[in-house]
DOZA-402908 format. One line per 2 residues: number of its first residue (from 1); for each residue x, y, z of N, C-alpha, C, CB. Coordinates in steps of 0.05 Angstrom, whole numbers, padded with zeros to 5 digits, m for minus. Glycine has a CB too. Layout:
NUM	X,Y,Z,X,Y,Z,X,Y,Z,X,Y,Z; ...
//
This chain:
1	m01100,m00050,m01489,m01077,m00044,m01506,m01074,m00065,m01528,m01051,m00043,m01489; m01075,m00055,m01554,m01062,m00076,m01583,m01031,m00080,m01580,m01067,m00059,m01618
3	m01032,m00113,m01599,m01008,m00120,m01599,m00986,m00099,m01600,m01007,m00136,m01619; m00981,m00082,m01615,m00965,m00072,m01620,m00961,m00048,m01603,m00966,m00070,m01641
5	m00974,m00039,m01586,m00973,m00029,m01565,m00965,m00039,m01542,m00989,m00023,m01562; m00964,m00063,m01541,m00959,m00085,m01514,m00930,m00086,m01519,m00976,m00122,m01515
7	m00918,m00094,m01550,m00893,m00100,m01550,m00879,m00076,m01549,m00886,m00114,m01570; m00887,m00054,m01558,m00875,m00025,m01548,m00866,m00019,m01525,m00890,m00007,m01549
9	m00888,m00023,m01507,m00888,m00022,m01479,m00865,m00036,m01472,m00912,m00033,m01467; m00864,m00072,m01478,m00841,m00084,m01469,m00816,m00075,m01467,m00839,m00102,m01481
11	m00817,m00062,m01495,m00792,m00060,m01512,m00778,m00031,m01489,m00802,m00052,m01555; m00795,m00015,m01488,m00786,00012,m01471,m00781,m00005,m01445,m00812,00042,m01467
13	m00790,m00023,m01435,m00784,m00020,m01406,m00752,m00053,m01405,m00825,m00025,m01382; m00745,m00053,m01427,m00732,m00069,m01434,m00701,m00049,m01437,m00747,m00084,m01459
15	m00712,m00026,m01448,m00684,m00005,m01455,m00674,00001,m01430,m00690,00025,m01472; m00701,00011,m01401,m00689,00018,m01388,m00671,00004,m01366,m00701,00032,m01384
17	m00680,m00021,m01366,m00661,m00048,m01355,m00632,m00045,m01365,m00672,m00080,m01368; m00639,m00040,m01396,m00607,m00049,m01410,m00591,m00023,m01400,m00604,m00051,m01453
19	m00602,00004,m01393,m00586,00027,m01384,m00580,00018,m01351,m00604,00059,m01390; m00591,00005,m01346,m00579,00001,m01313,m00562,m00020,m01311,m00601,m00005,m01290
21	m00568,m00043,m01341,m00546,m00058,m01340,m00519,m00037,m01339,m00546,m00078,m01365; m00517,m00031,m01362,m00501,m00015,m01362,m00481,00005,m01343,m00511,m00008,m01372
23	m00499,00020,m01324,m00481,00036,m01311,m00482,00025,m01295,m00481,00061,m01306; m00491,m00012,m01286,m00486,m00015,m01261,m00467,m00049,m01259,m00518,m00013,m01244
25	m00462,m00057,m01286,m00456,m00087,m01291,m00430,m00085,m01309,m00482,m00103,m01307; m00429,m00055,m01324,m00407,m00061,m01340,m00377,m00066,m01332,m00406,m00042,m01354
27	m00372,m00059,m01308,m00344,m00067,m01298,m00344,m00089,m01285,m00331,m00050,m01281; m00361,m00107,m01292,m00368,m00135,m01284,m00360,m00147,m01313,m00402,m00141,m01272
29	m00376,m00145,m01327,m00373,m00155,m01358,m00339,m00147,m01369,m00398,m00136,m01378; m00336,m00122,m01358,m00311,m00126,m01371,m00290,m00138,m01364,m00302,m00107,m01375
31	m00291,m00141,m01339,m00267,m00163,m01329,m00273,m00199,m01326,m00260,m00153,m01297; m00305,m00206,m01333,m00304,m00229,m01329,m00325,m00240,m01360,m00314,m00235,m01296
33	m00326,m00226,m01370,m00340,m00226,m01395,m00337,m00251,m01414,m00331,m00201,m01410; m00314,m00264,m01402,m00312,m00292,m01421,m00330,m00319,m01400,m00269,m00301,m01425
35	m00338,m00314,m01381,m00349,m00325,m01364,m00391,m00320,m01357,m00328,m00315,m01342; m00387,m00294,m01367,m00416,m00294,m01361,m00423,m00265,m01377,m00423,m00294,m01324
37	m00456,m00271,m01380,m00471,m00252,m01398,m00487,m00239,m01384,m00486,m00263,m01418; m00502,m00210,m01382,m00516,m00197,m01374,m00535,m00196,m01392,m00507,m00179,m01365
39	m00567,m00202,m01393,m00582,m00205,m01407,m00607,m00187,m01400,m00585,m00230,m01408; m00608,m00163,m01410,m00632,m00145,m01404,m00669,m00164,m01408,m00627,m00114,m01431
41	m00682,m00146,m01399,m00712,m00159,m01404,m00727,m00137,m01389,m00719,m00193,m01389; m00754,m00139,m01390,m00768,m00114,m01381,m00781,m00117,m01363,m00784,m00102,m01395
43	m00762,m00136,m01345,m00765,m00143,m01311,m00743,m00144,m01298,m00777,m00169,m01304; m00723,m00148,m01307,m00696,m00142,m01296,m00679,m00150,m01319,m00688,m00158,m01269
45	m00658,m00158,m01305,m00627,m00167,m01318,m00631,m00199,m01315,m00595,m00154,m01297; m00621,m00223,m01327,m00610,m00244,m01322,m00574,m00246,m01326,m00626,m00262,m01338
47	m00568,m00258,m01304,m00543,m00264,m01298,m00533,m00289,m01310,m00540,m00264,m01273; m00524,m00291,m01342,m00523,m00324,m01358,m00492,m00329,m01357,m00537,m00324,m01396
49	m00486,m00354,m01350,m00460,m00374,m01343,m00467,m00369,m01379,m00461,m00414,m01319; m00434,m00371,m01384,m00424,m00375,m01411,m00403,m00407,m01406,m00404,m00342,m01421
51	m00399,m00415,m01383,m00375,m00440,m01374,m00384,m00457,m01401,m00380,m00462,m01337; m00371,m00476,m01412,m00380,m00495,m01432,m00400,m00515,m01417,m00355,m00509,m01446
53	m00395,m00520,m01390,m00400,m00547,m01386,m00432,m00539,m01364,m00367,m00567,m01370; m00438,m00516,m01371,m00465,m00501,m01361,m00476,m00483,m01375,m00463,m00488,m01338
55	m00480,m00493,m01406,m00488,m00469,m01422,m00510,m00451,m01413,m00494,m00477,m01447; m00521,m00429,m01410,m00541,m00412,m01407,m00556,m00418,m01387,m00556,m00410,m01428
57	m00549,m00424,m01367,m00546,m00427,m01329,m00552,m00402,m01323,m00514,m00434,m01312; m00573,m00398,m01306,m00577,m00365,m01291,m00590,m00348,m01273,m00583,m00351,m01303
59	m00590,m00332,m01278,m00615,m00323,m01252,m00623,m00296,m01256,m00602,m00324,m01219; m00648,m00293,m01264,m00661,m00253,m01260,m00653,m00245,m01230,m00707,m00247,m01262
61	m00639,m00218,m01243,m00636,m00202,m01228,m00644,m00173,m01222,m00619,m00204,m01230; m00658,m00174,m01195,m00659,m00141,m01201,m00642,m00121,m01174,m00699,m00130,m01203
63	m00635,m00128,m01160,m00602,m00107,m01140,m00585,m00109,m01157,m00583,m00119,m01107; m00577,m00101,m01167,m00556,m00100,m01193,m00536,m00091,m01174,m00562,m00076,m01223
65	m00535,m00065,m01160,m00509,m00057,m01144,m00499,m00069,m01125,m00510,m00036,m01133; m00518,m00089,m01112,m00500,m00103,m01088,m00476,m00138,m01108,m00537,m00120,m01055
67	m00486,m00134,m01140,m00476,m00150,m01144,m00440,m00151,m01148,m00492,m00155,m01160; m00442,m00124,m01156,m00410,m00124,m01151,m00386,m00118,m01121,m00405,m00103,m01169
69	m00403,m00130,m01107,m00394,m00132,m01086,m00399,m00167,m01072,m00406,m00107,m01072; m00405,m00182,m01101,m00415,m00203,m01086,m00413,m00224,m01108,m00445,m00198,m01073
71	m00404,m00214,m01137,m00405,m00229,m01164,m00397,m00262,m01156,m00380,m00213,m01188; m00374,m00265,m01150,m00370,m00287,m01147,m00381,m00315,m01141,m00360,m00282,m01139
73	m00392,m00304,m01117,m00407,m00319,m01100,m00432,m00323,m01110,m00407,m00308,m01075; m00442,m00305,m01116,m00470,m00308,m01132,m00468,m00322,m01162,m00482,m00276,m01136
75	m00441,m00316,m01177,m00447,m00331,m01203,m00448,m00362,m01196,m00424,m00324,m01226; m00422,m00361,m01181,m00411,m00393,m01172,m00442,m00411,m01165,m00386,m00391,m01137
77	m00462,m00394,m01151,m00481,m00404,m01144,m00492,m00416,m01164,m00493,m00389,m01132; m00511,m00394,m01172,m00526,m00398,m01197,m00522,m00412,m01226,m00531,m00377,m01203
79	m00492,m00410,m01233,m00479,m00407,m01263,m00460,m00436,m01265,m00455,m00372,m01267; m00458,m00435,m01233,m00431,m00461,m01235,m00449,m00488,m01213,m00388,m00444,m01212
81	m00449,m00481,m01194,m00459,m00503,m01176,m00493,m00516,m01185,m00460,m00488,m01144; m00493,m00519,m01204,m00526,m00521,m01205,m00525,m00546,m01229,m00547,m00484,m01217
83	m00552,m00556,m01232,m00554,m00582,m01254,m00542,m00567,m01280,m00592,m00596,m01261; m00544,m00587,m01304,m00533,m00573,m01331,m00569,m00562,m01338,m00513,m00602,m01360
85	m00587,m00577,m01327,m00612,m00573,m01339,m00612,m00582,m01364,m00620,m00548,m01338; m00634,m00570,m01383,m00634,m00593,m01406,m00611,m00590,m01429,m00662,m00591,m01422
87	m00589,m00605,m01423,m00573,m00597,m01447,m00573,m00598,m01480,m00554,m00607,m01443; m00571,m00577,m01489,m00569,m00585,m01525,m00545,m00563,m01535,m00604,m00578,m01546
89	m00549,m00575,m01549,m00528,m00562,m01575,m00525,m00539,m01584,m00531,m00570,m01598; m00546,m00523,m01587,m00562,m00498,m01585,m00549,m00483,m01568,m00588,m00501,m01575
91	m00565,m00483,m01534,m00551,m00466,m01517,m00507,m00467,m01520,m00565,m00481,m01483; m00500,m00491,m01531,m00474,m00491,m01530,m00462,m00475,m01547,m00465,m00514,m01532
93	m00476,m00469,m01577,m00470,m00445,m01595,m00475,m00428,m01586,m00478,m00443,m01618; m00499,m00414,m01571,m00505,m00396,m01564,m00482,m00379,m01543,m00530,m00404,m01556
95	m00467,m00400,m01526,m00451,m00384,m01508,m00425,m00392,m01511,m00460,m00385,m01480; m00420,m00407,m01537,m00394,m00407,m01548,m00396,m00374,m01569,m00388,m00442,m01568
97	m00415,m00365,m01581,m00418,m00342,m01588,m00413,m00316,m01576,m00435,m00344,m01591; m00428,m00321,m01560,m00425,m00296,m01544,m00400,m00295,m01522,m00453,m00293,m01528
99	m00391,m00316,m01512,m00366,m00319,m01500,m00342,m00301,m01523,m00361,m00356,m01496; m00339,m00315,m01545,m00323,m00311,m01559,m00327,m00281,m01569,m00323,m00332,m01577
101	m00341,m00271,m01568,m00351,m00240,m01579,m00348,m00222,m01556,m00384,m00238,m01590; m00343,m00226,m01522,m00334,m00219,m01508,m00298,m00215,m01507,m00346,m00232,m01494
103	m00292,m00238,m01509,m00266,m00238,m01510,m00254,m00220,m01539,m00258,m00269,m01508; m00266,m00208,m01559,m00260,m00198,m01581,m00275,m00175,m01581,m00264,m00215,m01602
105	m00284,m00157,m01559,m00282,m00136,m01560,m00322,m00125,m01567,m00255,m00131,m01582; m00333,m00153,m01559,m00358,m00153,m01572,m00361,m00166,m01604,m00365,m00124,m01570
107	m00342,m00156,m01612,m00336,m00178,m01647,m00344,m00205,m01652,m00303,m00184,m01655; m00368,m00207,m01655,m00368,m00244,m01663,m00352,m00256,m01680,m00391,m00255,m01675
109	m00325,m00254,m01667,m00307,m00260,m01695,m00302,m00290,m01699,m00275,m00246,m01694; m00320,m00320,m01696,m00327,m00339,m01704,m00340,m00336,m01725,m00337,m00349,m01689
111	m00359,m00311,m01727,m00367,m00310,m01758,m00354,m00289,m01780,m00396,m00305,m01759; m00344,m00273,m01764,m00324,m00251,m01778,m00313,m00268,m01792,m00303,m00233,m01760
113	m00299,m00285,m01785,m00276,m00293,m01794,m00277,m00317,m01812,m00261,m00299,m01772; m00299,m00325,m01799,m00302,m00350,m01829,m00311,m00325,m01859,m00342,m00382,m01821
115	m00327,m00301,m01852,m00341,m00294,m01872,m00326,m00280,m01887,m00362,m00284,m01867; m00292,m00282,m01882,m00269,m00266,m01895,m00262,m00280,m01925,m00240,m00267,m01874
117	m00276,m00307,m01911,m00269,m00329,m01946,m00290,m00328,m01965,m00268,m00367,m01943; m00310,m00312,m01966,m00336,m00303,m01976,m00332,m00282,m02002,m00352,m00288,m01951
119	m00349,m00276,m02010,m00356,m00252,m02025,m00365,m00228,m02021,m00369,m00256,m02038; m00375,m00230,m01984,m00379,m00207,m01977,m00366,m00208,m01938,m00415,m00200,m01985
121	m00344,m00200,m01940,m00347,m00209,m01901,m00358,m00175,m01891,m00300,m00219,m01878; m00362,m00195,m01867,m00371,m00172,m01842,m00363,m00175,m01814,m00401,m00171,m01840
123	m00369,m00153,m01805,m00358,m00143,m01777,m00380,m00142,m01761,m00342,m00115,m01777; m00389,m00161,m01752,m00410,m00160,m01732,m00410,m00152,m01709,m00417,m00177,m01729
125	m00422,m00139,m01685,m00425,m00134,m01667,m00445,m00152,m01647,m00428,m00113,m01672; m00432,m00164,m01626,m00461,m00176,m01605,m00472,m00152,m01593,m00451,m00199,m01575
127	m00495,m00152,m01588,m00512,m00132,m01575,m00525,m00140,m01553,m00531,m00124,m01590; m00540,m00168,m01550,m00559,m00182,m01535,m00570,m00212,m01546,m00582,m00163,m01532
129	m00590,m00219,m01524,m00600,m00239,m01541,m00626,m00247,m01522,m00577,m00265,m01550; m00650,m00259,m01535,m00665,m00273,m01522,m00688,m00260,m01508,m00651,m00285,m01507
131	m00687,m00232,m01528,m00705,m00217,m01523,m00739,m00222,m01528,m00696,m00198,m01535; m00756,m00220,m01509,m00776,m00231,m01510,m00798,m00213,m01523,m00779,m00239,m01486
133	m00827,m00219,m01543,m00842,m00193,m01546,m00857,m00211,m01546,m00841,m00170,m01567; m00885,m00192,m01536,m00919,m00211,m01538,m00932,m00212,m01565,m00946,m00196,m01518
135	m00940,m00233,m01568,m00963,m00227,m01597,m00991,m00232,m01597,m00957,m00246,m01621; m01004,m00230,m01608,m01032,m00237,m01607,m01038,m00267,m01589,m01042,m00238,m01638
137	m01021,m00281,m01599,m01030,m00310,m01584,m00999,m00323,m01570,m01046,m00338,m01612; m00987,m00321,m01550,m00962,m00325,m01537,m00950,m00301,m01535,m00944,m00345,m01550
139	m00917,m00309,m01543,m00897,m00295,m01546,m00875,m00306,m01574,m00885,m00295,m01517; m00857,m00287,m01581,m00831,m00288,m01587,m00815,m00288,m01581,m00825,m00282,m01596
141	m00792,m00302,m01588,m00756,m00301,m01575,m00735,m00307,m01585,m00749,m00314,m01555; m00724,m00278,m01598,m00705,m00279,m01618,m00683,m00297,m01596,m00695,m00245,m01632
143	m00670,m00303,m01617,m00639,m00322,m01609,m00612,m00299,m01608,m00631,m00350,m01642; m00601,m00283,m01628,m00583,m00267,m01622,m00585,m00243,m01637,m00561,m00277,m01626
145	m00584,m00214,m01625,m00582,m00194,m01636,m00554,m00179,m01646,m00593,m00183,m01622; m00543,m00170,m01669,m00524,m00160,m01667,m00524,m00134,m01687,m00506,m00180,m01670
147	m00506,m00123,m01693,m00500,m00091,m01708,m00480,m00100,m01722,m00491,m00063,m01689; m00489,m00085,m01742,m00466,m00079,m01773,m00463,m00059,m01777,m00473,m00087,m01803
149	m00444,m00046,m01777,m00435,m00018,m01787,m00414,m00020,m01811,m00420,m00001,m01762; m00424,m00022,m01833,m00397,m00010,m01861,m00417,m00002,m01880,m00371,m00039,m01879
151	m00399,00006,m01902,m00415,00010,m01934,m00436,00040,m01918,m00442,m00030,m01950; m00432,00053,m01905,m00453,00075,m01904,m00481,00073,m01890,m00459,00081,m01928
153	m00473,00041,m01879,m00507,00038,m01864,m00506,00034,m01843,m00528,00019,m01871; m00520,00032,m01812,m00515,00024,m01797,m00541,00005,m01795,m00505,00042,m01781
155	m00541,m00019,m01790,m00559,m00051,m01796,m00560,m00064,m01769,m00543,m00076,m01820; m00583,m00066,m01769,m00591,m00084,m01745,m00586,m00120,m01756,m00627,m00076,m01737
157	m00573,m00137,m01741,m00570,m00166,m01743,m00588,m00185,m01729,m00545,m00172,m01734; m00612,m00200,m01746,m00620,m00218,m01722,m00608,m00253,m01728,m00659,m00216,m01719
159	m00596,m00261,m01712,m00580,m00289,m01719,m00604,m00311,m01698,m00537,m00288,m01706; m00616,m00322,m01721,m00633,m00350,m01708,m00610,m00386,m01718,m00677,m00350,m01733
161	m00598,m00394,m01681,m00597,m00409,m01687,m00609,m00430,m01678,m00581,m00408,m01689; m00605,m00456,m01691,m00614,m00481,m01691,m00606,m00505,m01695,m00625,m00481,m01702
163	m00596,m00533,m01678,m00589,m00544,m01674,m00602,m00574,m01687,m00585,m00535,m01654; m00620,m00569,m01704,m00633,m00585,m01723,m00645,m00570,m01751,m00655,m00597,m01708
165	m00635,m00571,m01766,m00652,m00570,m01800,m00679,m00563,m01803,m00653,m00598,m01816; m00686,m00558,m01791,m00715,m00548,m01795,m00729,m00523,m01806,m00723,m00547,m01774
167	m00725,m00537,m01836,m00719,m00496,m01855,m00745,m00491,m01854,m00705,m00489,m01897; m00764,m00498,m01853,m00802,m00484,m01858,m00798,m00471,m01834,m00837,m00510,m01858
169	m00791,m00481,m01806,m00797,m00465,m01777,m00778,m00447,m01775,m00796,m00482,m01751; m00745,m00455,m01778,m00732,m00431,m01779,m00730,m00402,m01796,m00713,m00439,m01779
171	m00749,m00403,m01817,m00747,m00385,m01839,m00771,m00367,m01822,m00754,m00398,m01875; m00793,m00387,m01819,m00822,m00363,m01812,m00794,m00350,m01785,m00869,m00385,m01793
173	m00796,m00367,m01765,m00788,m00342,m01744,m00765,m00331,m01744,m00789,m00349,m01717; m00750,m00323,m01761,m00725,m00299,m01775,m00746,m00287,m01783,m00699,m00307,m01803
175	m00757,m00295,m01807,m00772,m00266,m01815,m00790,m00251,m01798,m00790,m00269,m01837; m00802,m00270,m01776,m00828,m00260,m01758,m00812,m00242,m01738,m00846,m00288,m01741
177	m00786,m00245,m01739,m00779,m00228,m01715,m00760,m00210,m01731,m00764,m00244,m01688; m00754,m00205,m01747,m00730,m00194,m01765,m00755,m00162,m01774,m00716,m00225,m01801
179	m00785,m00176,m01779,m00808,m00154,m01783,m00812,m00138,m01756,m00838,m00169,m01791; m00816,m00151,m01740,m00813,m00137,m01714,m00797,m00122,m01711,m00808,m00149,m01695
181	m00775,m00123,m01711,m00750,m00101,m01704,m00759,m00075,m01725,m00711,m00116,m01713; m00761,m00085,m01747,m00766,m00066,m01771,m00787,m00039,m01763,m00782,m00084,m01796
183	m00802,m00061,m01756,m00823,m00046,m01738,m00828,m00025,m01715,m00830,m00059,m01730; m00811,m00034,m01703,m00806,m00026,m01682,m00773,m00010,m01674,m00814,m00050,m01670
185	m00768,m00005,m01703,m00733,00007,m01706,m00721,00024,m01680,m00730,00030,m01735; m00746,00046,m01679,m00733,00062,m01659,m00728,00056,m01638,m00743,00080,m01654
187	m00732,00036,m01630,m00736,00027,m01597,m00722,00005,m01597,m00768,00020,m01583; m00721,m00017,m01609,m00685,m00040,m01621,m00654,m00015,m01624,m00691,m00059,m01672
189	m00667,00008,m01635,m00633,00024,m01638,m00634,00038,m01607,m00628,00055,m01672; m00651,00036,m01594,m00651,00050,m01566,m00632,00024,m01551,m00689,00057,m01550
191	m00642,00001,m01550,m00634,m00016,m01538,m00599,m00023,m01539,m00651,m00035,m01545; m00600,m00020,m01570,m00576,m00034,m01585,m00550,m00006,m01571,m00584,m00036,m01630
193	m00568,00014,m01568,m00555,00048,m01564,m00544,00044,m01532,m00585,00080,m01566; m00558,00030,m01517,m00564,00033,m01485,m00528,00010,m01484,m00608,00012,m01469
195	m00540,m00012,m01503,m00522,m00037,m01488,m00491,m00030,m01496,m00533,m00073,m01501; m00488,m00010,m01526,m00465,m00003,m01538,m00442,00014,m01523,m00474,00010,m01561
197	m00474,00028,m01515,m00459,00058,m01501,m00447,00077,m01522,m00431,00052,m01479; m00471,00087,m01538,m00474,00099,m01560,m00496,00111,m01576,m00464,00088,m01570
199	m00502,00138,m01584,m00528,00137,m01602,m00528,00129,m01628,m00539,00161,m01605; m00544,00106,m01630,m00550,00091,m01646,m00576,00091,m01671,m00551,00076,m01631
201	m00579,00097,m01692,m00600,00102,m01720,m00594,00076,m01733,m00592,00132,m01744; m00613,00063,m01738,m00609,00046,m01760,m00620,00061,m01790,m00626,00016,m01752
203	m00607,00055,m01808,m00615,00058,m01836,m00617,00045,m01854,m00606,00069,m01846; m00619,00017,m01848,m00627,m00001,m01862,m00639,m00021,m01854,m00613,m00008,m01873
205	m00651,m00037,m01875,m00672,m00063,m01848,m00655,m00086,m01843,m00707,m00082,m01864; m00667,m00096,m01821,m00651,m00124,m01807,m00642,m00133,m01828,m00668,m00148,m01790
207	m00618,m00143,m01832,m00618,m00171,m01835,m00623,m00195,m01818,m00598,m00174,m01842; m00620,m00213,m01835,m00630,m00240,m01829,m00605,m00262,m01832,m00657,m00246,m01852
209	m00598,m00279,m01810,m00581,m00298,m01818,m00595,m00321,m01802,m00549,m00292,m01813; m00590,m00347,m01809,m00597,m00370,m01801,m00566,m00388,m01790,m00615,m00382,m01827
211	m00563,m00403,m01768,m00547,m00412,m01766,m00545,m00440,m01755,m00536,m00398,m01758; m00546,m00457,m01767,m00560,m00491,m01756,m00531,m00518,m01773,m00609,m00499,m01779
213	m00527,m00532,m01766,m00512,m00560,m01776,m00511,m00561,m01802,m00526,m00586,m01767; m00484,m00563,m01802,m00473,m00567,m01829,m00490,m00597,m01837,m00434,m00570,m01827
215	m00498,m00594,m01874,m00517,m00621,m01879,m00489,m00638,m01887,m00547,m00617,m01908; m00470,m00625,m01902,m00442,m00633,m01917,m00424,m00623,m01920,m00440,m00638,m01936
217	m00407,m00631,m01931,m00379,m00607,m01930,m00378,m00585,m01953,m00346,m00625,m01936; m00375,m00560,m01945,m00379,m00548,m01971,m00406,m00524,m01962,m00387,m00575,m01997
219	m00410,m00518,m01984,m00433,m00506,m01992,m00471,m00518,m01977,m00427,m00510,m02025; m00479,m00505,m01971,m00512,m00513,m01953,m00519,m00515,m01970,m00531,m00496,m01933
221	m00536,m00541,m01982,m00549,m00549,m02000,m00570,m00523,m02002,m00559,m00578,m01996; m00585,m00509,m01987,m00602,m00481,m01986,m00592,m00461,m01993,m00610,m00473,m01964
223	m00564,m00457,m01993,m00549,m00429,m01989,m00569,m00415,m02012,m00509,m00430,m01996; m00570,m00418,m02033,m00583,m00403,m02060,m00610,m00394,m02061,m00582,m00420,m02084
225	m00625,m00415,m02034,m00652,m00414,m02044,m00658,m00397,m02022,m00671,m00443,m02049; m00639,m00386,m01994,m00645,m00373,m01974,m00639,m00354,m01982,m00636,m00379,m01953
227	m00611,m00346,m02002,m00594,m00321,m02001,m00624,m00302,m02020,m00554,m00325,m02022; m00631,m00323,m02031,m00664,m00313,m02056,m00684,m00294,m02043,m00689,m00345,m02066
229	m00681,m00307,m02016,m00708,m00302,m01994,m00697,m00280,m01973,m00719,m00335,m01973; m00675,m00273,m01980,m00662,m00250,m01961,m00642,m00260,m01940,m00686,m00235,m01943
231	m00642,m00284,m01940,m00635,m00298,m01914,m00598,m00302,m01917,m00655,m00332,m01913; m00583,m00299,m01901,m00556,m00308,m01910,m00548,m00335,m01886,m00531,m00277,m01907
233	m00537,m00354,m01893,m00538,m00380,m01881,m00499,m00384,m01869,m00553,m00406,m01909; m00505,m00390,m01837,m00476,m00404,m01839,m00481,m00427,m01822,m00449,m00384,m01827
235	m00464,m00450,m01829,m00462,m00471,m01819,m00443,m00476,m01795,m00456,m00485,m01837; m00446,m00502,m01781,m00425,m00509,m01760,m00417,m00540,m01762,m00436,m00502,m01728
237	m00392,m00542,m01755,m00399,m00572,m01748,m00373,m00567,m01725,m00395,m00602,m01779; m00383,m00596,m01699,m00378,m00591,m01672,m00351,m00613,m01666,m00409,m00596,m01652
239	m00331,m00601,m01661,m00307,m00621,m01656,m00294,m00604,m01629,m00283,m00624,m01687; m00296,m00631,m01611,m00273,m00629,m01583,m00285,m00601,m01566,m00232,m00622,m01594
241	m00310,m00597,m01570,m00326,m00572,m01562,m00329,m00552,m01569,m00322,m00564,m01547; m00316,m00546,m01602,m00309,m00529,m01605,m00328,m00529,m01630,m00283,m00526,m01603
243	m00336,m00498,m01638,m00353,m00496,m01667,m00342,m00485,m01685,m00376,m00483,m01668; m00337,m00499,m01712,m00328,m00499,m01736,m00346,m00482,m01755,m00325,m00526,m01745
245	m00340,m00453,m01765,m00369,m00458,m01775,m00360,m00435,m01809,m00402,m00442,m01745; m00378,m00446,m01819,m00377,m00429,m01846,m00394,m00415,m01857,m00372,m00441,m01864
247	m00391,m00396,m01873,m00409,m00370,m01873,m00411,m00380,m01901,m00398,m00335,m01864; m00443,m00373,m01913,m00453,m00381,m01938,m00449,m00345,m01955,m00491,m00399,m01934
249	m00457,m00349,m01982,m00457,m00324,m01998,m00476,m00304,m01986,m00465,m00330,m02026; m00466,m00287,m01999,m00488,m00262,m01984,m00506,m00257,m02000,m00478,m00233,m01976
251	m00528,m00238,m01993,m00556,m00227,m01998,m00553,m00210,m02013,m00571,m00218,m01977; m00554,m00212,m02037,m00553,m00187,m02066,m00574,m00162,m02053,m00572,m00203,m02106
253	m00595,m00177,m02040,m00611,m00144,m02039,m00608,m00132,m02015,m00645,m00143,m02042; m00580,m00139,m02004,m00576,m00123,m01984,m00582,m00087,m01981,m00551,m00128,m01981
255	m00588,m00076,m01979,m00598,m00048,m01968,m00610,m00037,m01997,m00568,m00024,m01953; m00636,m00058,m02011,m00638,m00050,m02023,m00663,m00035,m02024,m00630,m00062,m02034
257	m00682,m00043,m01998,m00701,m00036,m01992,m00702,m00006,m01994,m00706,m00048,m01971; m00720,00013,m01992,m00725,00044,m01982,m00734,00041,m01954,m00750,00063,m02001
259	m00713,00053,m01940,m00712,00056,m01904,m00709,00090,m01894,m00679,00037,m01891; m00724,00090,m01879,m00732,00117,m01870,m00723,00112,m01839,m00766,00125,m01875
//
């Protein structure tokens, strides 16, 4: 089997995880959803601690049904009682994100809301994250998936963040995985469809956002030269645990591509 057959493969047996997340985890998520994440893959589910002081703590799962008869005990296990493992900064945005997009209905409204002081805001949707695909030599692993619905399109979101400045590495892998999805549209809107609980078409291509440490106050010394490259940039900076963060200008060629 060729690459792109391998990640196909993944990708289908990845949807049908996220449909058993689904009819078998969602009245889990919905009552404790500020506490923990259900993370599809095309071997099971992972069970991820959102707590601050155990970011992305977890465990693959595959009895999904005996878990709601047992959530507690099993998160406490895995999510709460266990080392922090390697902590960074990273995993701490990552499930201050998705925490906060639970509690708002799925809405990442940490970035909603900064991007209201903008020129263009948006209404983002969390979907997933940390989805894995094979390539010719390793793998890939996007950081956060999300959905945009306004203006007549419905847009796939891939958000790469980063906890150090590193614009040559973070640019290749946004775009390297932002092509993927593109690629592979029908089967990302299957996923994005499974986890929504909804049929899902995209009609326009990914965007791309980057999200890593504020360099200064204000404006990302990059914002202009990313927004150039497709890329839309928001910053953070980290006080009392909490992330501060600001959304840079938006992407003129938004849906300007021809999408089928």
């Amino acid at each position: 089997m060729d690459t792109k057959g391998a990640q196909r493969e993944r990708l289908g047996a990845t949807v049908k995880w996220a449909r058993k997340l689904r009819s078998n985890l969602q009245l889990i998520l919905d009552e404790h959803g500020s506490r923990v994440h259900f993370r599809p893959s095309s071997t099971g589910i992972t069970m991820v601690g959102l707590v601050p002081e155990r970011p992305q703590r977890g465990r693959r799962l595959q009895n999904l049904a005996s878990l709601a008869d047992d959530f507690e005990a099993v998160f406490t296990r895995y999510c709460c009682d266990i080392d922090h493992g390697r902590p960074t900064e990273e995993k701490e945005l990552q499930s201050f994100l998705i925490r906060e997009s639970y509690r708002n209905g799925r809405r990442i409204e940490p970035i909603n809301g900064a991007s209201r002081l903008t020129d263009e805001s948006v209404d983002l949707m969390f979907v997933t994250d940390e989805i894995a695909l094979p390539l010719t030599n390793g793998k890939t692993v996007c950081d956060v998936l999300a959905f945009r619905r306004d203006g007549g399109r419905s847009t796939p979101v891939l958000l790469e963040l980063k906890n150090a400045r590193d614009l040559t590495r973070l640019v290749a892998q946004v775009e390297g995985y932002a092509a993927l999805i593109d690629m592979h549209a029908d089967l990302f809107a299957e996923l994005f469809g499974a986890l929504l609980g909804e049929r899902i078409h995209f009609d326009a291509p990914t965007e791309k956002w980057i999200v890593w440490p504020a360099a200064r106050p204000g404006p990302d010394p990059n914002e202009g030269k990313l927004a150039s490259q497709g890329i839309r940039v928001v910053t953070y900076t980290k006080a009392a645990g909490r992330f501060d963060l600001r959304v840079g200008r938006s992407v003129c060629s938004r849906g300007s591509k021809a999408w089928k």
